[in-house]
Structure formats: structure tokens, C-alpha cells
C-alpha positions in Angstrom: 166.7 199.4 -1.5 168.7 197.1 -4.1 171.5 196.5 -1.6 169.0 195.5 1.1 167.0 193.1 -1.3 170.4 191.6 -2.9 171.2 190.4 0.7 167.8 188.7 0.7 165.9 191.0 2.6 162.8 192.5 1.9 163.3 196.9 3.1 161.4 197.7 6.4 158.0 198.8 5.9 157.9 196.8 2.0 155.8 194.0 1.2 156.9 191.4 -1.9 153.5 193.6 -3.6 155.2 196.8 -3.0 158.8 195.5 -4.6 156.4 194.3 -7.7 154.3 197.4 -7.9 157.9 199.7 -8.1 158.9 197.6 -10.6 162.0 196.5 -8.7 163.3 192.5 -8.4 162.5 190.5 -5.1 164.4 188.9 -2.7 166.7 186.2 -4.6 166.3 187.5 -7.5 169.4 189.1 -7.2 173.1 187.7 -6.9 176.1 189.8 -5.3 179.7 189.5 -6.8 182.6 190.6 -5.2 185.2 191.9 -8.1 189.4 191.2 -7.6 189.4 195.1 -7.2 186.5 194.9 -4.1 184.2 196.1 -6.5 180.4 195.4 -5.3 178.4 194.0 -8.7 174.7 193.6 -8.3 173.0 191.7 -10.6 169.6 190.4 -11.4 168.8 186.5 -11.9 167.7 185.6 -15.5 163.7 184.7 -14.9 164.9 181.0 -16.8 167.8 180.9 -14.1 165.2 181.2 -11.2 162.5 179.0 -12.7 165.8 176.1 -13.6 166.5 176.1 -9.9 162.8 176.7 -8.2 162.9 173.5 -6.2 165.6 172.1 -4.2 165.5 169.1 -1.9 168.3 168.0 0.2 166.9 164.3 1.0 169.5 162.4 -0.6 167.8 160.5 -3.7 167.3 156.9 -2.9 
């Protein structure tokens, strides 16, 4: 399940409630890095990291 919600994705047959009530992260709250070796590291956003970076406009600012 971890793989499928680190690419964004919520697992067939899950709701947001049912990642929350397993205790697992949802959707973007997890970042993939791809190591020199082609190592796979899965890690989970910092809750200050996601609240820093909760609203994003791409209207230039005038």
C-alpha cells in the first residue's frame, strides 16, 4: 500500500478515512527518492513541510 500512495494514489477499494484509520500517511504525504545505486527510498513529508507548502498558485504575482 506505501508504494501505491507514494505515487499519489489512493489503493483500490481505500478511502482518505481508511488510510487515517490504519494509521498510514495519505496521498502526498510521501516523497520518492531514487538513490545512485537504484535504490527506491520512501519517505514521509514532515507535517511543517506540508503545512509550509499547502497553497500554491501559478498566476504570476502582479
Amino acid at each position: 500500500m506505501i508504494d501505491i500512495i507514494s505515487h499519489g494514489r489512493l489503493p483500490d477499494g481505500h478511502t482518505l478515512e481508511d488510510l487515517r484509520a490504519m494509521g498510514l500517511p495519505l496521498p502526498g504525504e510521501l516523497i520518492r527518492e531514487t538513490q545512485a545505486d537504484g535504490t527506491i527510498l520512501i519517505k514521509q513529508v514532515a507535517p511543517s513541510d506540508l503545512a509550509a507548502n499547502a497553497f500554491r498558485c501559478d498566476t504570476p504575482a502582479q
